[in-house]
C-alpha positions as CSV (number, residue, x, y, z in Angstrom):
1,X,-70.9,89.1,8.4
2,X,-67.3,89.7,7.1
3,X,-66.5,87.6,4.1
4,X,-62.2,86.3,3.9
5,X,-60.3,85.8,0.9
6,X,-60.7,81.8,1.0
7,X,-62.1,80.3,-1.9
8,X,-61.9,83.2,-4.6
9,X,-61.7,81.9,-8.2
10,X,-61.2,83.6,-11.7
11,X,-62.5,82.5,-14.6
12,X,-62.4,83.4,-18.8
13,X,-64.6,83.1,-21.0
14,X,-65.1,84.2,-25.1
15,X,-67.7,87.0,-25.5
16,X,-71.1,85.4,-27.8
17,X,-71.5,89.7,-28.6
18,X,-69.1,91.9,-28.5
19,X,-68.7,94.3,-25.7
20,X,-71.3,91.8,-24.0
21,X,-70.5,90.0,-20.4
22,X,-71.3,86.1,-21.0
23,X,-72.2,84.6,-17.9
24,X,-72.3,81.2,-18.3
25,X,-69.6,79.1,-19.3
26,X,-66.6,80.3,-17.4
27,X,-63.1,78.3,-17.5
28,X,-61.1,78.6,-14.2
29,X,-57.5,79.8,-13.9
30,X,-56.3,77.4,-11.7
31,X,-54.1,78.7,-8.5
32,X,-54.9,82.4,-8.4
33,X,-52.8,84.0,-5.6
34,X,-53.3,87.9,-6.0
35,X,-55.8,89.9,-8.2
36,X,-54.7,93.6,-8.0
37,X,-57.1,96.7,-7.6
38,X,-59.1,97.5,-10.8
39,X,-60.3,101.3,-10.7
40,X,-59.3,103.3,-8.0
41,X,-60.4,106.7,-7.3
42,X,-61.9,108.9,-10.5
43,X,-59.9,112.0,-12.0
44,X,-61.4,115.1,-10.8
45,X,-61.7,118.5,-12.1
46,X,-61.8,121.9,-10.3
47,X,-64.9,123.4,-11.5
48,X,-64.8,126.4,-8.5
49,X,-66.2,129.9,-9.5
50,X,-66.2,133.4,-7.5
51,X,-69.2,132.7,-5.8
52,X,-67.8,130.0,-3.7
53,X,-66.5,131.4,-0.8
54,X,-65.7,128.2,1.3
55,X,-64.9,125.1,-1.1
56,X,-63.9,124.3,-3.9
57,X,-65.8,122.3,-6.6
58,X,-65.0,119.7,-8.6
59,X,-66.7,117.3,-11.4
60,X,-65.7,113.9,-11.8
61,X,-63.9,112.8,-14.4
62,X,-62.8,108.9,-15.8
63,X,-61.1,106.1,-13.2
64,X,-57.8,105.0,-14.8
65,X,-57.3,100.8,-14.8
66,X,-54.0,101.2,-15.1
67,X,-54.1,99.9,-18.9
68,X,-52.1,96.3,-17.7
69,X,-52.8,93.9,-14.7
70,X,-50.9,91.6,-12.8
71,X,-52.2,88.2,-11.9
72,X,-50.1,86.0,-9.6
73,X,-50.7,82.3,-9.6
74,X,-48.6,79.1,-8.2
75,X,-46.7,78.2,-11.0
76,X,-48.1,74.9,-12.1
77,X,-48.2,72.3,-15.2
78,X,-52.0,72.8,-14.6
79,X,-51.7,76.7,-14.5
80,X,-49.6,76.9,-17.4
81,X,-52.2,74.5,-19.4
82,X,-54.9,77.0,-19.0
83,X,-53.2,80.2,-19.8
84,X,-51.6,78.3,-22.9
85,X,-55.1,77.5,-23.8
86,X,-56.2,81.0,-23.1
87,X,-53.9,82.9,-24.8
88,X,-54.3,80.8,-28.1
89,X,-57.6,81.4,-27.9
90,X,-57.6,85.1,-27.3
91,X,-55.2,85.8,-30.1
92,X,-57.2,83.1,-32.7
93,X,-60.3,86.2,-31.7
94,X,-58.0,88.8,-31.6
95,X,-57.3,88.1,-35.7
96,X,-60.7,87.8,-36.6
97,X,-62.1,90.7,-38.7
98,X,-65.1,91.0,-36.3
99,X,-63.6,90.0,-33.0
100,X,-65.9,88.5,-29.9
101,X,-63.4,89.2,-26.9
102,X,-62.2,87.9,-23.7
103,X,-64.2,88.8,-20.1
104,X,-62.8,87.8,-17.0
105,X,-65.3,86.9,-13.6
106,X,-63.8,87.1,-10.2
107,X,-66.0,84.6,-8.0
108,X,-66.3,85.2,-4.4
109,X,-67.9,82.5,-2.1
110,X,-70.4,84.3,0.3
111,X,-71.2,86.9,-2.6
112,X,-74.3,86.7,-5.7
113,X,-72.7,89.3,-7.7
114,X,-68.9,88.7,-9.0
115,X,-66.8,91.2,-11.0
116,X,-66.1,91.3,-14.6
117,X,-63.4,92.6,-17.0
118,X,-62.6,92.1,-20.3
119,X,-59.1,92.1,-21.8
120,X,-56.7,90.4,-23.8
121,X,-53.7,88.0,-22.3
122,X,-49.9,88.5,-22.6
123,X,-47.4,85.3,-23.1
124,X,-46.1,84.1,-19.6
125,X,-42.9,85.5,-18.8
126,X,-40.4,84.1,-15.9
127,X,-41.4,85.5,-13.2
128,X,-38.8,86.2,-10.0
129,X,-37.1,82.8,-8.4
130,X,-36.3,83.2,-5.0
131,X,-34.6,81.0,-2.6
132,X,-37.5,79.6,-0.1
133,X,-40.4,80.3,-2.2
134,X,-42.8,78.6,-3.4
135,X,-42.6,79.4,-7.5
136,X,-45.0,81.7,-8.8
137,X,-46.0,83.1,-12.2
138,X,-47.3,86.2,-13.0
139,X,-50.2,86.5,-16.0
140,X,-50.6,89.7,-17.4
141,X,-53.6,91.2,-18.5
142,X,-54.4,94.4,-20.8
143,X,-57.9,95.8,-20.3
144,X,-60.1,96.9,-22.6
145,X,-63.4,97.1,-20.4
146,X,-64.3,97.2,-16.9
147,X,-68.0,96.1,-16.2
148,X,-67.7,96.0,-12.7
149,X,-70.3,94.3,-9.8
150,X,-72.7,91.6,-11.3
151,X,-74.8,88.3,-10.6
152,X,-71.7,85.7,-10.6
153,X,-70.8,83.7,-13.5
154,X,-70.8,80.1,-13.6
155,X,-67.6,78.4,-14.0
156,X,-65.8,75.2,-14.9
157,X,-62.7,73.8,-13.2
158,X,-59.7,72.5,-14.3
159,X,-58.4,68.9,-13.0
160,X,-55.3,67.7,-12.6
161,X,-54.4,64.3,-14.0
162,X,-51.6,61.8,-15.0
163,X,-51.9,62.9,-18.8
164,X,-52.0,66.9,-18.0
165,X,-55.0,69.0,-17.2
166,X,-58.5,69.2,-18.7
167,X,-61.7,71.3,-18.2
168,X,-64.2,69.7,-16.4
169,X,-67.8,71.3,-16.3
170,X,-68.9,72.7,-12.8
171,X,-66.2,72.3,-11.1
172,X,-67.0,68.9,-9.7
173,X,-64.8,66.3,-9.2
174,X,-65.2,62.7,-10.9
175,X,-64.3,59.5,-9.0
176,X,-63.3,56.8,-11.4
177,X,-62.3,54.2,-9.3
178,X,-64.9,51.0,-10.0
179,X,-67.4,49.7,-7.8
180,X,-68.5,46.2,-7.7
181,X,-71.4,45.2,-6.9
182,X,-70.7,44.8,-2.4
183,X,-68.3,42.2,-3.2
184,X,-64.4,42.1,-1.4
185,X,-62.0,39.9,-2.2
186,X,-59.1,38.9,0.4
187,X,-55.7,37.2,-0.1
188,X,-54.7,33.8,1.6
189,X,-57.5,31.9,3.3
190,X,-59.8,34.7,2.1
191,X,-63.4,35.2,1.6
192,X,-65.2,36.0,-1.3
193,X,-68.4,37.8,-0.4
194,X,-71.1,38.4,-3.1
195,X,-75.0,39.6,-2.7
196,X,-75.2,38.4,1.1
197,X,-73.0,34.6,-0.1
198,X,-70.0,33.7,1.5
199,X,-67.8,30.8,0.1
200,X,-64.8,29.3,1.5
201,X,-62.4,27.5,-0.7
């Protein structure tokens, strides 16, 4: 069956070897809206001789990734958080005399394997403001490796509350409102119900 768009996530993660692919531990980048084509079609070189009398022939030769990607998100407090948080990172590696690096995992509901680059992040510019729109920023990466197609990586979400964003493991979501233990409580002429009691003052 045909897979859609719906639900597809990216995530980042710092390399344990370098030039090795983690696949655990994966922080999302919150409100991905466009993840470009990595690859393409592979150079080619003509290769005919004077025997050939119908085709030519070629050999293949290297796919260009186009050195720098563009990823579009919705430009959010949360969004911002995570590629602040990723950049920092990436450079603190980036200055170390035996550097780990970045991968990045595209995630895509319906599919096992999920696809994996490595590369390092550029400082969020402004991005285009448009009357009607809904505001957008555009992350920019430079690759360095393209892995390709493998088994999905797991990832971790970022959440959205009243004192910013934070990372929280799985991507499931909390509820921290408290229980009691059954027991409701009403205004005026109420009722006070505990463990199967009911009192009326």
């Amino acid at each position: 069956m045909a897979l859609s768009t719906l639900g597809i996530k990216i995530g980042y993660c710092v390399a344990s070897t370098a030039g090795t692919a983690p696949t655990t531990g994966y922080t999302e980048l919150v409100g991905i809206k466009s993840i470009p084509a990595i690859g393409g079609a592979p150079e080619t070189y003509e290769s005919t001789t004077l025997n050939e009398t119908e085709f030519k022939t070629y050999v293949m030769g290297l796919m260009d990734t186009g050195g720098s990607i563009e990823l579009k998100f919705n430009n959010t407090d949360a969004f911002q958080t995570a590629w602040a948080a990723l950049k920092t990172a990436s450079d603190t590696d980036a200055a170390l005399s035996s550097p780990k690096g970045y991968w990045f995992c595209i995630i895509i509901p319906g599919l096992t394997k999920g696809f994996y680059f490595e590369g390092r992040p550029a400082a969020l510019a402004l991005s285009q403001i448009d009357v009607g729109n809904v505001l957008e920023a555009s992350g920019y990466v430079t690759l360095t490796k393209v892995k390709g197609w493998d088994t999905a990586a797991t990832l971790s979400s970022w959440t959205q509350g009243e004192g910013g964003s934070s990372p929280q493991s799985g991507g499931t979501t909390t509820n921290s409102e408290p229980e009691g233990e059954g027991n409701t409580t009403e205004g005026e002429g109420n009722t006070t119900e505990g463990e199967g009691n009911t009192t009326n003052p």
